[in-house]
Backbone as CSV, one residue per row, in Angstrom:
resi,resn,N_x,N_y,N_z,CA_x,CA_y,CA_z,C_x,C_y,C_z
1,UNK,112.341,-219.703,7.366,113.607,-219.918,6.694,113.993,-218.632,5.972
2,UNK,115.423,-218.339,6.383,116.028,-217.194,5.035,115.557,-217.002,4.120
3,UNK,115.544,-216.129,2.910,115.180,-216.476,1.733,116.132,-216.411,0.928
4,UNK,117.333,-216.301,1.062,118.606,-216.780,0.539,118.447,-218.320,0.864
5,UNK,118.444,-218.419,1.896,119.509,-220.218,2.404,117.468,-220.933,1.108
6,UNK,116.791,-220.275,0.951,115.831,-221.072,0.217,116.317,-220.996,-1.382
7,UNK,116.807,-220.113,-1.138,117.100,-219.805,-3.351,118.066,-221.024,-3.132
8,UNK,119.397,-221.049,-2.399,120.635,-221.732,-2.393,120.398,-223.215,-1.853
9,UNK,119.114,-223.469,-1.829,119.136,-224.927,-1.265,118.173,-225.481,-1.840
10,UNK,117.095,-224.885,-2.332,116.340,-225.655,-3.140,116.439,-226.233,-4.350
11,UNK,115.836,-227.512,-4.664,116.542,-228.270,-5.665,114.892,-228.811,-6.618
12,UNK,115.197,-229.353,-7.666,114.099,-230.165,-8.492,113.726,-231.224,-8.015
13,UNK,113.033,-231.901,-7.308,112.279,-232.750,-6.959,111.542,-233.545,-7.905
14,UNK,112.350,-234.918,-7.928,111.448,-235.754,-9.358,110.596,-237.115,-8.280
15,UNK,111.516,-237.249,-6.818,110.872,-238.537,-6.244,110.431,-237.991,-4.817
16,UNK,109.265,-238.606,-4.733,107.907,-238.412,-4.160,107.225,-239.215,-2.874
17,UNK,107.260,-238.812,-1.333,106.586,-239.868,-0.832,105.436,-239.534,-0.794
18,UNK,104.612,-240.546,-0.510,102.614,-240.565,-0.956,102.263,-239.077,0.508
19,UNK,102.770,-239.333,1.110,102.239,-238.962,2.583,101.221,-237.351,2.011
20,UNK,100.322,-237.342,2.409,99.107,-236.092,1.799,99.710,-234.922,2.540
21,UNK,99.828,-233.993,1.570,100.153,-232.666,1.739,98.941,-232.085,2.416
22,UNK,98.804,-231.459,3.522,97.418,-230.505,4.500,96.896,-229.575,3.533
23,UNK,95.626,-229.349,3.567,95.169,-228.678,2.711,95.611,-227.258,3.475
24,UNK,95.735,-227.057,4.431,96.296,-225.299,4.719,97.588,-225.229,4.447
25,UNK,98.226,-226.236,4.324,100.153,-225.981,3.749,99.746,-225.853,1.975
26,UNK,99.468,-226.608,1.367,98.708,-225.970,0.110,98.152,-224.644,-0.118
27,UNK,96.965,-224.290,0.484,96.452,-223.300,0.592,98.020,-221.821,1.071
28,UNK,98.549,-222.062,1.832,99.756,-221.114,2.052,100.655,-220.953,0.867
29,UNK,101.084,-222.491,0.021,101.975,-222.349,-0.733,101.290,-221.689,-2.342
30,UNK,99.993,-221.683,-2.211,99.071,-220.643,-3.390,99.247,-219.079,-2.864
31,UNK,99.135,-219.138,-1.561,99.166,-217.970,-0.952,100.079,-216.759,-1.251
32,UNK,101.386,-217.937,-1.060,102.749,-217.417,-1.152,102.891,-216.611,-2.585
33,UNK,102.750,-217.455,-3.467,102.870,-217.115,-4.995,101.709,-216.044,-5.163
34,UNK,100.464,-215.929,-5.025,99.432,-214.799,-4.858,100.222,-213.766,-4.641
35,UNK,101.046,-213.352,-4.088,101.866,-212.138,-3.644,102.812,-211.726,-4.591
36,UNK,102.815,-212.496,-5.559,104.221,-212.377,-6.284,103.690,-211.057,-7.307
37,UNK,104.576,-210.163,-7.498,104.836,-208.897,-8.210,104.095,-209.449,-9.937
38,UNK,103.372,-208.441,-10.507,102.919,-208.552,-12.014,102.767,-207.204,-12.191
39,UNK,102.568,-207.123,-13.855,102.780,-206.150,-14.214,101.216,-205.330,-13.652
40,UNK,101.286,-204.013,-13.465,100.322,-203.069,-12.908,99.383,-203.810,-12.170
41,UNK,100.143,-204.777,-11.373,99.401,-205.653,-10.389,98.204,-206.375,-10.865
42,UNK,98.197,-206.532,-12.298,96.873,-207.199,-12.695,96.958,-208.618,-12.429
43,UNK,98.000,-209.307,-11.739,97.378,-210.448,-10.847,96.898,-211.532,-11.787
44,UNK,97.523,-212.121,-12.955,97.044,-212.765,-13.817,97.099,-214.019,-13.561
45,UNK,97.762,-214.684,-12.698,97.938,-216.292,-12.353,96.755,-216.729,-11.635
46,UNK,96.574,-217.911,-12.038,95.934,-219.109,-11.293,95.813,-220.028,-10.760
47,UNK,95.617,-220.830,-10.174,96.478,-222.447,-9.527,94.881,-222.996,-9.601
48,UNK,95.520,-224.238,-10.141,94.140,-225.856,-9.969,95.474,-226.693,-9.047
49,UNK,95.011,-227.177,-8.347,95.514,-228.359,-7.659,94.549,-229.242,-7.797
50,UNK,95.349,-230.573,-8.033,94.719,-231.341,-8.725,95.193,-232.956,-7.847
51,UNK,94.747,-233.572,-6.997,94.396,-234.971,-6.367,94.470,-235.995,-6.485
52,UNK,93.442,-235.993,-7.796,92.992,-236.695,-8.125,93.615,-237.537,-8.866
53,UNK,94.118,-239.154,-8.455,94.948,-240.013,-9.180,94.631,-239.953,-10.832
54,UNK,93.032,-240.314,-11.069,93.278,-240.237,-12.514,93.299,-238.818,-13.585
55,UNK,93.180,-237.896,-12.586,93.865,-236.799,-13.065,95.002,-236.500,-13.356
56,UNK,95.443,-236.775,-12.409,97.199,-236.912,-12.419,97.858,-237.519,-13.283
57,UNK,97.379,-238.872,-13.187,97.679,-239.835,-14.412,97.734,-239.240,-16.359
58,UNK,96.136,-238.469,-16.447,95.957,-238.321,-17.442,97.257,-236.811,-17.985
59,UNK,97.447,-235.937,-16.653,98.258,-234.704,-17.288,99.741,-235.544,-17.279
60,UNK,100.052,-236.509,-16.238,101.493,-237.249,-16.932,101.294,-237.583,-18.052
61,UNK,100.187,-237.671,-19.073,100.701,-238.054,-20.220,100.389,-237.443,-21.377
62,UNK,100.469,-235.811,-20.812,100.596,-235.067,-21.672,101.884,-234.630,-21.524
63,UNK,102.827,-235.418,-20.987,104.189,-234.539,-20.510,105.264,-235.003,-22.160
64,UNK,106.029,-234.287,-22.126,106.676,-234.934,-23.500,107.574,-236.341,-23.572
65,UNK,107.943,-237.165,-24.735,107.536,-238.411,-24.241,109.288,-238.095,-23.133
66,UNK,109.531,-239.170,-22.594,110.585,-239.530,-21.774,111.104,-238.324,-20.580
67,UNK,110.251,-237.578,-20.667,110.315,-236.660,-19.345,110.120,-237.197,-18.186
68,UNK,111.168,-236.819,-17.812,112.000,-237.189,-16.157,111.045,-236.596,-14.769
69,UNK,109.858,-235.798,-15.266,108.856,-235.593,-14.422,107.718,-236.535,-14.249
70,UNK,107.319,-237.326,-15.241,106.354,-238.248,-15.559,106.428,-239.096,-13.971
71,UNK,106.755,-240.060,-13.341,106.856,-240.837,-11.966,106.351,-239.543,-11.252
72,UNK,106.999,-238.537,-11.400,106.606,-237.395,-9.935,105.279,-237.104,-10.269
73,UNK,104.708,-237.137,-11.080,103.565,-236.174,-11.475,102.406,-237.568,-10.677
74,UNK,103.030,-238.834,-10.981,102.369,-239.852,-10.311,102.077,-240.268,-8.718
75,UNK,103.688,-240.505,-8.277,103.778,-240.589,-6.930,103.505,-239.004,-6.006
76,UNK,103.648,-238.072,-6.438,103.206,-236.870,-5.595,101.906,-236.899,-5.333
77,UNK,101.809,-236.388,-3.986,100.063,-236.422,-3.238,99.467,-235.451,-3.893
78,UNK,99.705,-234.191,-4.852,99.117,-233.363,-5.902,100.087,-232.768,-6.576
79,UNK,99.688,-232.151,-7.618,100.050,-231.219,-8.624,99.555,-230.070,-8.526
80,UNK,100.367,-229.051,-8.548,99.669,-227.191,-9.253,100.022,-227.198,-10.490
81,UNK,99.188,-226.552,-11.079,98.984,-226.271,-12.568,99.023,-224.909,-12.646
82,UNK,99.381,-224.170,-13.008,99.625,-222.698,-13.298,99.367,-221.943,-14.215
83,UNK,98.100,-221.552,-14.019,97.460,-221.274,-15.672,97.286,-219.523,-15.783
84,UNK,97.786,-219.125,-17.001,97.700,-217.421,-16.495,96.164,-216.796,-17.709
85,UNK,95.852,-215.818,-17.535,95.091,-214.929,-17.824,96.036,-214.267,-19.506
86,UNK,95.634,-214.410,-20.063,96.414,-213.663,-21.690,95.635,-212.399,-22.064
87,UNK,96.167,-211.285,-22.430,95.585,-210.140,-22.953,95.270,-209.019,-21.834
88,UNK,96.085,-209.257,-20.606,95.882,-209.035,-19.545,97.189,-207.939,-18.651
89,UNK,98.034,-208.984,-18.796,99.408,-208.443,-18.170,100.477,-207.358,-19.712
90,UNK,100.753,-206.028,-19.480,101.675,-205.913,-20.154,100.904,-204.698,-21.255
91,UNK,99.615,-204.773,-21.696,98.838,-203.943,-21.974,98.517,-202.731,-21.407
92,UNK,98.302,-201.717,-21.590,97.629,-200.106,-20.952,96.562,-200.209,-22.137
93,UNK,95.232,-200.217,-21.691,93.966,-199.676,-22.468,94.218,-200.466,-23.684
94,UNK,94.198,-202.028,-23.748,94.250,-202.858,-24.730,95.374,-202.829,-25.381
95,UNK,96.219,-202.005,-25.272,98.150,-201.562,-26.297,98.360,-201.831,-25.764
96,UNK,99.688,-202.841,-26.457,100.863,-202.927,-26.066,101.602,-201.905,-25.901
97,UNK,102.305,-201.989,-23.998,102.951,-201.403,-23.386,104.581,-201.198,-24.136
98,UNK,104.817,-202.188,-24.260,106.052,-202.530,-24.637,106.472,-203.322,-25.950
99,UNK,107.788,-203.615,-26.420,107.899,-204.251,-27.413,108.078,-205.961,-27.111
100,UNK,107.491,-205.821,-25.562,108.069,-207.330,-24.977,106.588,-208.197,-25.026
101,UNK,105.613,-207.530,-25.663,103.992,-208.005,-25.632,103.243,-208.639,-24.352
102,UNK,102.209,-209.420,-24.523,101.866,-210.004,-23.452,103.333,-210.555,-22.319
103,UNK,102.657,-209.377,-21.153,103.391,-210.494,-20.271,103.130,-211.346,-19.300
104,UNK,101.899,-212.082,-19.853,101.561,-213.296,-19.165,102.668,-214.126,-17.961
105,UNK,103.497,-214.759,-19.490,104.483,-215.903,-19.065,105.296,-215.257,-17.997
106,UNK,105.665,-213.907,-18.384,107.296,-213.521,-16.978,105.523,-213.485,-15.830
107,UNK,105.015,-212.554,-15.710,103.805,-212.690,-14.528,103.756,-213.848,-14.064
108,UNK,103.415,-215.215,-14.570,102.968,-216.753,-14.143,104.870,-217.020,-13.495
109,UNK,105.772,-216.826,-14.508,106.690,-217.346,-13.721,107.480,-216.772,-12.492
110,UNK,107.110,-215.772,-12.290,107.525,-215.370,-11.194,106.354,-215.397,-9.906
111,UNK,104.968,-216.098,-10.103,104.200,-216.450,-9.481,104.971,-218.031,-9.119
112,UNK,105.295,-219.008,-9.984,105.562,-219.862,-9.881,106.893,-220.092,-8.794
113,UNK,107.474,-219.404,-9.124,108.874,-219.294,-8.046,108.405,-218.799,-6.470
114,UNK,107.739,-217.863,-6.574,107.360,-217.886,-5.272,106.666,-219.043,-4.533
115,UNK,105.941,-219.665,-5.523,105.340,-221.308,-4.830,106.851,-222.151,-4.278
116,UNK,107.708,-222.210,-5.641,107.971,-223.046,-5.418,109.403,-222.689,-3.905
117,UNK,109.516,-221.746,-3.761,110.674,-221.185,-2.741,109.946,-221.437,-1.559
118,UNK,108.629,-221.169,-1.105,107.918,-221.039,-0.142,107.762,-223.008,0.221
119,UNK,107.353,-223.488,-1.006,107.118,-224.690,-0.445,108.734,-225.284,-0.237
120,UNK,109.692,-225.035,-0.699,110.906,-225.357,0.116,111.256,-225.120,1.477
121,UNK,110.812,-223.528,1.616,111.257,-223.266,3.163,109.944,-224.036,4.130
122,UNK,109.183,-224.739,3.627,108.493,-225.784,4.714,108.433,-226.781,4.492
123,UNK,109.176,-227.259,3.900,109.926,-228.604,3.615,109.039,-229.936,2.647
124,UNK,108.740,-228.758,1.480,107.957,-229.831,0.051,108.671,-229.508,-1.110
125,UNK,108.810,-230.152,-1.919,109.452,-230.525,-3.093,108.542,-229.999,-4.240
126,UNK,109.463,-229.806,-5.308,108.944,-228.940,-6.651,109.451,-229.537,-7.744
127,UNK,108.953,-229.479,-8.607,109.937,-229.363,-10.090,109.099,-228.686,-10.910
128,UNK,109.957,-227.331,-12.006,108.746,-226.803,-12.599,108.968,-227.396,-13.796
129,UNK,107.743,-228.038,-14.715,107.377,-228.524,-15.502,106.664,-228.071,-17.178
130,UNK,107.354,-227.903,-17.908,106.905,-226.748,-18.595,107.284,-227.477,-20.367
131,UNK,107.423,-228.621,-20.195,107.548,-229.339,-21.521,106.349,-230.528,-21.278
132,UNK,105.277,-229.800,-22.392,103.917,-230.699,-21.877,103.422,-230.029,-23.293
133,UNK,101.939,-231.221,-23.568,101.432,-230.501,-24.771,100.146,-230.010,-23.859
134,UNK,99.930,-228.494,-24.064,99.531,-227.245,-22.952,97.563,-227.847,-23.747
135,UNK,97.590,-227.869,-24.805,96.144,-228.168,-25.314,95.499,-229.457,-24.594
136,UNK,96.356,-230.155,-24.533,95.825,-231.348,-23.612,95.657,-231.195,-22.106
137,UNK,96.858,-230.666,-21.537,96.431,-229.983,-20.589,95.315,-229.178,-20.033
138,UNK,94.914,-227.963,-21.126,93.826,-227.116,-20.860,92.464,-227.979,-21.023
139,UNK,92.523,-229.152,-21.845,91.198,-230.140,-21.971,91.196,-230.508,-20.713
140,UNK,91.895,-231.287,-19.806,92.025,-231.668,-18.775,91.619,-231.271,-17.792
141,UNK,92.106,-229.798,-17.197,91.456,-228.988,-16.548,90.462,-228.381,-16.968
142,UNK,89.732,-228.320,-17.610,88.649,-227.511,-18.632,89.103,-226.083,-18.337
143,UNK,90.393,-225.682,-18.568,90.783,-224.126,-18.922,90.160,-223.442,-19.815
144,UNK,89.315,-222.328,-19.776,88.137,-221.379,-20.760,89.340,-220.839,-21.655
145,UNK,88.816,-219.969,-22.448,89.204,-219.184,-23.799,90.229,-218.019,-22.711
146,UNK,90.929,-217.713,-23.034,91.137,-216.225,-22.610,92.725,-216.659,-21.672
147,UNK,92.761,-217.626,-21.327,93.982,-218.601,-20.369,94.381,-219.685,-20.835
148,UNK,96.076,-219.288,-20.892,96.928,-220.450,-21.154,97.506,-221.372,-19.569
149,UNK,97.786,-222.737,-19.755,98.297,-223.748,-18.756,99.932,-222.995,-18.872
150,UNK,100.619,-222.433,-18.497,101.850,-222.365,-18.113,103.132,-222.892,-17.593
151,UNK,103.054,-223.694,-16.555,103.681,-224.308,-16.194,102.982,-225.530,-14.826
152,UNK,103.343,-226.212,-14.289,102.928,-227.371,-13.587,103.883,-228.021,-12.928
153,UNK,103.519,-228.248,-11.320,104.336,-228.817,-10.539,104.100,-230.149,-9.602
154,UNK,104.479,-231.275,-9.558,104.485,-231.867,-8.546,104.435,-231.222,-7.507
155,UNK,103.544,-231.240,-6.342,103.992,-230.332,-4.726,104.134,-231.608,-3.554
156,UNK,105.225,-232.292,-2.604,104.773,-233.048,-1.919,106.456,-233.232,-1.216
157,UNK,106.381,-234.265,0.022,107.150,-234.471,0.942,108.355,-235.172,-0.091
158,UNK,109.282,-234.621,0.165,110.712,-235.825,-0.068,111.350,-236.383,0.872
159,UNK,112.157,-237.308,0.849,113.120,-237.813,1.773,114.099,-237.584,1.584
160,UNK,114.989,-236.739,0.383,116.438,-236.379,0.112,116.521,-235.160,-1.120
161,UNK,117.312,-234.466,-0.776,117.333,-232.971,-1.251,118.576,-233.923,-2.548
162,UNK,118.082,-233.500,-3.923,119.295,-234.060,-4.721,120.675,-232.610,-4.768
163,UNK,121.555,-233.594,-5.322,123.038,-232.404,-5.094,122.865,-231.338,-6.244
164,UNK,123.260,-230.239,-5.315,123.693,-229.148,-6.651,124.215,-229.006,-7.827
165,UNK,123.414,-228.636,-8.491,123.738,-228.506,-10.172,124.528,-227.343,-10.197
166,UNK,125.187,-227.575,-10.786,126.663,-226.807,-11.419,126.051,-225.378,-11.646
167,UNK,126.381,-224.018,-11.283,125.879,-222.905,-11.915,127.266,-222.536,-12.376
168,UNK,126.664,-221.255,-13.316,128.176,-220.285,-14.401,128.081,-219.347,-12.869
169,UNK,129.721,-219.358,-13.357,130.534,-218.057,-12.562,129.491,-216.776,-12.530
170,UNK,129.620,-216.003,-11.270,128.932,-214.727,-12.019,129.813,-213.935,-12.568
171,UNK,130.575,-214.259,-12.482,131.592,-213.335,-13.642,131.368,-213.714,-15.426
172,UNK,130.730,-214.560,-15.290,130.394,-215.113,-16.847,128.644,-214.439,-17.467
173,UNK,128.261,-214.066,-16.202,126.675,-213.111,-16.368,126.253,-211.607,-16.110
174,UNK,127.626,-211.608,-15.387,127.365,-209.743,-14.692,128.145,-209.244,-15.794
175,UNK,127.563,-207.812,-16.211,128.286,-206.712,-16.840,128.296,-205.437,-16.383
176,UNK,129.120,-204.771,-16.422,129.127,-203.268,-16.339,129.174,-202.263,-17.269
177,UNK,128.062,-201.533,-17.113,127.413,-200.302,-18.234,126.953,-200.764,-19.844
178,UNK,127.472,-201.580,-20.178,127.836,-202.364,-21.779,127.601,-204.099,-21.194
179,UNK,127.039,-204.413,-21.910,127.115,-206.243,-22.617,128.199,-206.115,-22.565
180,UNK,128.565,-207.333,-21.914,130.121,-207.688,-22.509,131.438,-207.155,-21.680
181,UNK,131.347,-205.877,-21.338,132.262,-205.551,-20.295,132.067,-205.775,-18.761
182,UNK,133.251,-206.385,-18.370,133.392,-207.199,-16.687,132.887,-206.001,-16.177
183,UNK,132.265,-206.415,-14.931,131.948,-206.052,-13.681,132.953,-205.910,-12.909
């Protein structure tokens, strides 16, 4: 698939059929994101996929209360969990590089997008999930010292792509030379 017609067609995925995702379409859609650009390539992301019903069960209810992911996190045949490496990305020789500090989170999320684009163009469903209490989470997975849980996805088959959400003009985001002045 394009990787335009994948940015422009992929959608949030909250409903789920059971049918088991192949462990080599998994294994590809870790793959995919493995490739994704970090800072001085230090490669800080991680993926747990996770099966296991009462696993699953237990990280839905670390989700915050009335989150619209909670059913998916259930009915999906697994979850990725996206846990990054801290003190890692964004540093030269322990300093901060920049005034933008650890950059864990932009590293994990642009790992995350590549999952989730890749598992669109072979036809599995996503939603990224990122309102959760992360301590309960890391109990869950037994995440060590040194790595935060980041973000978390349902991964699995749908039966209907939901409709497009409204985006801003790009005339309301592009500037030229200056903030603020049109493009």
């Amino acid at each position: 698939m394009d990787v335009l017609k994948a940015i422009t067609e992929r959608r949030s995925i909250r409903k789920y059929r059971s049918d088991p995702v192949p462990d080599d379409l998994i294994l590809r859609c870790i793959g995919a994101a493995r490739l994704a650009p970090s800072w001085a390539n230090r490669q800080v992301s991680r993926f747990v996929v996770v099966k296991d019903q009462g696993s699953k069960e237990a990280l839905g209810l670390t989700l915050t209360p009335n989150n619209p992911a909670y059913q998916a996190f259930l009915a999906a045949p697994c979850l990725v969990c996206l846990v990054a490496q801290r003190g890692v990305s964004g540093l030269i020789r322990g300093e901060q590089a920049s005034d933008k500090g650890d950059w864990f989170m932009f590293d994990a999320g642009i790992a995350m997008d590549h999952l989730m684009l890749f598992a669109y163009s072979v036809g599995l469903g996503t939603v990224a999930v990122g309102a959760f209490d992360a301590g309960k989470v890391e109990e869950v997975l037994g995440v060590p010292e040194g790595y935060s849980v980041v973000a978390m996805t349902p991964l699995g088959y749908f039966d209907e792509l939901p409709a497009p959400t409204p985006r801003k003009p790009l005339g309301d985001l592009l500037y030229l030379d200056r903030f603020g002045k049109a493009y």
